[in-house]
N, CA, C and O of each residue as an XYZ file, in Angstrom:
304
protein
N       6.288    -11.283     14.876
C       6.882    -10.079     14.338
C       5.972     -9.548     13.225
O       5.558    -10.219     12.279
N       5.677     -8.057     13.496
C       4.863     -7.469     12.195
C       6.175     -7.062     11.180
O       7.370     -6.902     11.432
N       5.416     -6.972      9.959
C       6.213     -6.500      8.686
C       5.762     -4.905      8.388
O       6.471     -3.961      8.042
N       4.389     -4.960      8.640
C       3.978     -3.974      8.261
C       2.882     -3.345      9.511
O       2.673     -3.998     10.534
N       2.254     -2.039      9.265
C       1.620     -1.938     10.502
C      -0.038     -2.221     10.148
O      -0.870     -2.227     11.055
N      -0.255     -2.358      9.315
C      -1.562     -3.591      9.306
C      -1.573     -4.779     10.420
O      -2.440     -5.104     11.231
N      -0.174     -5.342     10.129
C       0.237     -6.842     10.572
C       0.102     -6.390     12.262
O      -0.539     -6.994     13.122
N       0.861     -5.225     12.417
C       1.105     -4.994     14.020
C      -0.518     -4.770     14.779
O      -1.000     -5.028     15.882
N      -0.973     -4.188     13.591
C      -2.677     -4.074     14.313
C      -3.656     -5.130     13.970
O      -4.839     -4.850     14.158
N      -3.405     -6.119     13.570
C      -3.746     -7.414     13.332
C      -3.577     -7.882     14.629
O      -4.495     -8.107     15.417
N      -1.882     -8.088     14.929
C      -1.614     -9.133     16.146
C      -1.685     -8.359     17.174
O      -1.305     -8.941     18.190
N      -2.037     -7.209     17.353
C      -2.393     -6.225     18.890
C      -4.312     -6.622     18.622
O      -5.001     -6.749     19.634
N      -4.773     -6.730     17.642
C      -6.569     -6.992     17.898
C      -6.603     -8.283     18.682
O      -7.300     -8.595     19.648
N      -5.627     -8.992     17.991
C      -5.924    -10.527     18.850
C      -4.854    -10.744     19.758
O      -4.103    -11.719     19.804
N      -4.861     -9.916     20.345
C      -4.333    -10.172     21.912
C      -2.502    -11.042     21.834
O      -2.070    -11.802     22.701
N      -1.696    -10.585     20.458
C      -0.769    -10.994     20.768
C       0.146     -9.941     20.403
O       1.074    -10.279     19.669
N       0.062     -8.429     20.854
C       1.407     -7.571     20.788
C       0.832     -6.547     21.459
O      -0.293     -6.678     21.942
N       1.657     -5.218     21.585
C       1.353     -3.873     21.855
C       1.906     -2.980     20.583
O       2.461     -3.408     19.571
N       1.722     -2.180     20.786
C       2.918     -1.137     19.943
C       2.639      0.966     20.195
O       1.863      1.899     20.403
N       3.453      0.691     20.048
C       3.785      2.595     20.152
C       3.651      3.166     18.927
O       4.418      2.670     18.102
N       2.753      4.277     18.393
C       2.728      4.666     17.529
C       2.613      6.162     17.960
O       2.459      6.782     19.012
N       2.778      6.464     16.508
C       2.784      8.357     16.553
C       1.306      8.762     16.946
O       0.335      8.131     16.531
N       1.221      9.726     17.677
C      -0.269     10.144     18.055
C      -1.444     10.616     16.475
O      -2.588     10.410     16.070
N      -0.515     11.148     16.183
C      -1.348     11.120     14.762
C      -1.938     10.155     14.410
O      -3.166     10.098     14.472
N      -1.149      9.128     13.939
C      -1.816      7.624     13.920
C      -2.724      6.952     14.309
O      -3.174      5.920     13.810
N      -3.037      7.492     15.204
C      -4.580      7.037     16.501
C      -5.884      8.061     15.610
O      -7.075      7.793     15.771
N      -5.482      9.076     14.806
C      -6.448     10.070     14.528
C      -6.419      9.236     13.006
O      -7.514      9.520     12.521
N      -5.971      8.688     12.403
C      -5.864      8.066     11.413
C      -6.842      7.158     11.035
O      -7.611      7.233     10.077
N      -6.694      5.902     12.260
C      -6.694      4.684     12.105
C      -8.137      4.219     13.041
O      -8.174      3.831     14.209
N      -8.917      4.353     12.372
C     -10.341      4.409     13.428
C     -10.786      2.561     13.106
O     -10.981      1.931     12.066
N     -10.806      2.188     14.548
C     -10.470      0.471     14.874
C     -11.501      0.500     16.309
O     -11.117      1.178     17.262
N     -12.645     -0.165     16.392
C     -13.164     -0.478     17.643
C     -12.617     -1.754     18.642
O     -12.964     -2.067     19.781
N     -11.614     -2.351     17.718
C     -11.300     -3.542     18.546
C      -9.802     -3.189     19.207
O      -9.180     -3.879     20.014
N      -9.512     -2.240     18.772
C      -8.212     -1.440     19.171
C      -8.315     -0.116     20.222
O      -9.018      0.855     19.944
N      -7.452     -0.216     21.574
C      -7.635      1.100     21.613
C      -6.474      1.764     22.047
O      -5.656      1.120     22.702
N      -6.240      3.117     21.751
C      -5.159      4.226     21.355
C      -5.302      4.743     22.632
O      -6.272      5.436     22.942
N      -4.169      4.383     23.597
C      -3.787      5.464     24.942
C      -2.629      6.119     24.862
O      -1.597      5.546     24.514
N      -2.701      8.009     25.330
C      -1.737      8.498     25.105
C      -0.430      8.308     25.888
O      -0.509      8.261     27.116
N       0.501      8.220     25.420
C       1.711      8.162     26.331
C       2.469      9.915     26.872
O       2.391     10.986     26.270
N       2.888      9.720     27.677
C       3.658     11.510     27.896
C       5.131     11.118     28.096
O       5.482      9.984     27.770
N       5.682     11.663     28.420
C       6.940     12.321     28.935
C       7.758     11.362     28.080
O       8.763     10.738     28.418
N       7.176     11.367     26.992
C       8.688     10.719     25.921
C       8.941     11.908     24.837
O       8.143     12.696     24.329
N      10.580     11.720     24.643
C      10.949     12.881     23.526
C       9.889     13.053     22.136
O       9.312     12.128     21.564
N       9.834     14.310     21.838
C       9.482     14.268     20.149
C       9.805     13.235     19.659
O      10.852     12.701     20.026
N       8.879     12.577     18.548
C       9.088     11.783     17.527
C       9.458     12.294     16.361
O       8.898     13.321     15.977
N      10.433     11.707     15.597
C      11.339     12.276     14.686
C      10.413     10.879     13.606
O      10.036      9.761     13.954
N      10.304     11.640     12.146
C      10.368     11.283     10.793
C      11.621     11.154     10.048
O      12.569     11.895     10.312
N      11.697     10.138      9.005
C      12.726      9.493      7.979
C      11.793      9.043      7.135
O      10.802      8.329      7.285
N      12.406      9.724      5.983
C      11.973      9.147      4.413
C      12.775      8.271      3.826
O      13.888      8.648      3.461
N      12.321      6.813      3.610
C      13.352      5.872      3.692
C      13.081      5.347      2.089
O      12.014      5.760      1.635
N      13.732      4.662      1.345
C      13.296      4.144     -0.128
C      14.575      3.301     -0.311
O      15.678      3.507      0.196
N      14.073      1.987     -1.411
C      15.339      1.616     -1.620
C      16.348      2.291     -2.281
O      16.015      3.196     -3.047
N      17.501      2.028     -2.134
C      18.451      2.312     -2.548
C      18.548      2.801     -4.201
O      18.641      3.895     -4.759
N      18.474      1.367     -4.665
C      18.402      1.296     -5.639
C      16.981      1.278     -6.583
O      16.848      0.492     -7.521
N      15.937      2.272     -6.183
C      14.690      2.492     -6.631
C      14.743      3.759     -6.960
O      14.036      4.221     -7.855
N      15.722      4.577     -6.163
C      15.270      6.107     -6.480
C      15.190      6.723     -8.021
O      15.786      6.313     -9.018
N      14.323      7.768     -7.908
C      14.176      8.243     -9.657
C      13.739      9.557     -9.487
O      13.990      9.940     -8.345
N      12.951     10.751    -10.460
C      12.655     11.550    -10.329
C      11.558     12.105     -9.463
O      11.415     13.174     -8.869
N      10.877     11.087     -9.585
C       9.977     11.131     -8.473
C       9.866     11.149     -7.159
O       8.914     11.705     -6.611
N      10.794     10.563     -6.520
C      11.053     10.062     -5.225
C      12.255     11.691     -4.871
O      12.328     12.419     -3.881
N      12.927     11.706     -6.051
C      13.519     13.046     -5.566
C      13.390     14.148     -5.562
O      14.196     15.004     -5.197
N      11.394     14.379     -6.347
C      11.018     15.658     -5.843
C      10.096     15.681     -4.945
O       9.277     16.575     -4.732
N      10.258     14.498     -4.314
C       9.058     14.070     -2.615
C       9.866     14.646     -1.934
O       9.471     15.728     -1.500
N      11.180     14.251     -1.575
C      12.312     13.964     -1.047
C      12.657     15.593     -0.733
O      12.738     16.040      0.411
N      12.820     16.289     -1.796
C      13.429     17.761     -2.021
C      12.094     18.545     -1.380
O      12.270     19.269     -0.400
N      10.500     18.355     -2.062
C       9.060     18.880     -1.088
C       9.475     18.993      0.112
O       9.890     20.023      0.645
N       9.362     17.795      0.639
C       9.681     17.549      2.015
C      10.578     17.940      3.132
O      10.426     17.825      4.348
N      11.416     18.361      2.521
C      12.681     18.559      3.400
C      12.629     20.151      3.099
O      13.322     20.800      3.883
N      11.908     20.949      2.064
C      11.184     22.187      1.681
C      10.623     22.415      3.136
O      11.061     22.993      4.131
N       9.254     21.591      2.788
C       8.138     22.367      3.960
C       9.344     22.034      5.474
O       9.883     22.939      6.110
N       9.472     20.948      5.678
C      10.454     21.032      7.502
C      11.384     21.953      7.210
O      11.629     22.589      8.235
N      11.950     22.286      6.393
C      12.771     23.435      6.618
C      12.138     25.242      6.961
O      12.567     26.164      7.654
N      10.875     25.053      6.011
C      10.410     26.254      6.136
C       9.653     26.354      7.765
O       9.370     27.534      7.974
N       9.402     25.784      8.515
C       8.531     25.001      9.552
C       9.723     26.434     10.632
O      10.757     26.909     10.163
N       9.179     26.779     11.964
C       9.735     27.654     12.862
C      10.164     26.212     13.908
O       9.568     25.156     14.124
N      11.546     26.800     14.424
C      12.492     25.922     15.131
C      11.510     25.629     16.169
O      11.801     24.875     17.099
């Protein structure tokens, strides 16, 4: 099991996982021992801004408020 997605591209280099990632992610993450094939006919991938609970502060709630700014301003 990965924790993080370092970990997941750790254990997919050495031949013990797969994983699905956002296509963006492939434009990201430049790896020769890895390689990025596109998938089709699956729904949009949806984003969540996740934080602990009990961490939030001013900061996190003007990411939070940005964010949900620009996708709102974004055409349906």
């Amino acid at each position: 099991m990965a924790r993080t997605q370092q970990e997941a591209l750790s254990q997919i280099a050495t031949n013990r996982g797969v994983m699905v990632f956002c296509s963006n992610f492939s434009l990201q993450t430049r790896r020769d021992d890895i390689a990025f094939v596109p998938l089709s006919g699956l729904p949009d991938s949806r984003y969540s801004l996740v934080w602990h609970r009990d961490r939030a502060n001013a900061l996190v709630r003007a990411f939070v408020d940005t964010a949900h700014e620009a996708v709102s301003a974004q055409p349906a």
